[in-house]
C-alpha positions, 0 to 999 in steps of 0.5 A: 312111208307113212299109212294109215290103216282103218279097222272098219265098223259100220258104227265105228272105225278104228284108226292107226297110223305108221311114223314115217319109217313104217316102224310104229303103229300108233293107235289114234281115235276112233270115228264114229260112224265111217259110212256116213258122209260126215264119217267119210270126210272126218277119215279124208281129213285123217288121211290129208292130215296126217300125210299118209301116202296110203291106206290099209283097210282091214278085210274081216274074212270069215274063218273060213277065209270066205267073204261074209256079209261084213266082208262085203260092207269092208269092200264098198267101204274101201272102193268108195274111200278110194273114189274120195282119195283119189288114185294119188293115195292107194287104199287096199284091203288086208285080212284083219282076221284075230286083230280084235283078239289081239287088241283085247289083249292089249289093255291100254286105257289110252286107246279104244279097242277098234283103234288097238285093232287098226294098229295090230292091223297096221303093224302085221302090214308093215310086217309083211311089205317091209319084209317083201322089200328087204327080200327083194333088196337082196343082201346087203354090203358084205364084210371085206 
């Protein structure tokens, strides 16, 4: 399953995506200014070119693990991405908590921040669902 996951900024937005087995997260260029119309349909296109069969959108819960006013702007962000997708592609918000800490990290010249972020993002969200999968797989061929 290919996905796409998005470190959302007003003023920019990371971007990432999965190879086909949800193995890699690759870092792609950032868009500029996501919330405007030109930005929402530069990350639609992303999202029909790239043939994601989902999105990730990191939620920057505070701390706390509390809403803040940045969490809030994530969250109409994703819904109204949604409404453009349509219900054939899920969007779904992930906590992106420490993923710009972890992209400051990562110095790589061929990859902005945000977009370092977005794979970070990606990569804890291919960590947790594949896990789920394998586990309720349950296990696998025994030796004779």
């Amino acid at each position: 399953m290919r996905v796409l996951a998005l470190d959302y900024g007003s003023a920019r937005c990371g971007v990432a995506i999965s190879d086909v087995t949800g193995t890699l997260a690759t870092p792609l260029d950032v868009v500029e200014r996501p919330g405007t119309k030109k930005g929402m349909t530069r990350i639609v296109d992303l999202v029909r070119e790239r043939e994601a069969e989902r999105v990730v959108v990191g939620l920057p819960l505070g701390l706390s693990g509390h809403d803040t006013d940045q969490t809030r702007e994530a969250r109409d962000f994703a819904a109204t991405l949604q409404r453009r997708l349509g219900k054939k592609i899920p969007v779904e918000l992930e906590d992106e908590r420490f993923t710009t800490a972890l992209a400051q990290r990562d110095v790589d010249p061929r990859a902005a921040e945000d977009s370092r972020a977005a794979a970070h993002l990606l990569e804890g969200w291919l960590s947790r669902v594949m896990g789920e999968s394998d586990a309720h797989a349950g296990p696998g061929p025994q030796p004779s």
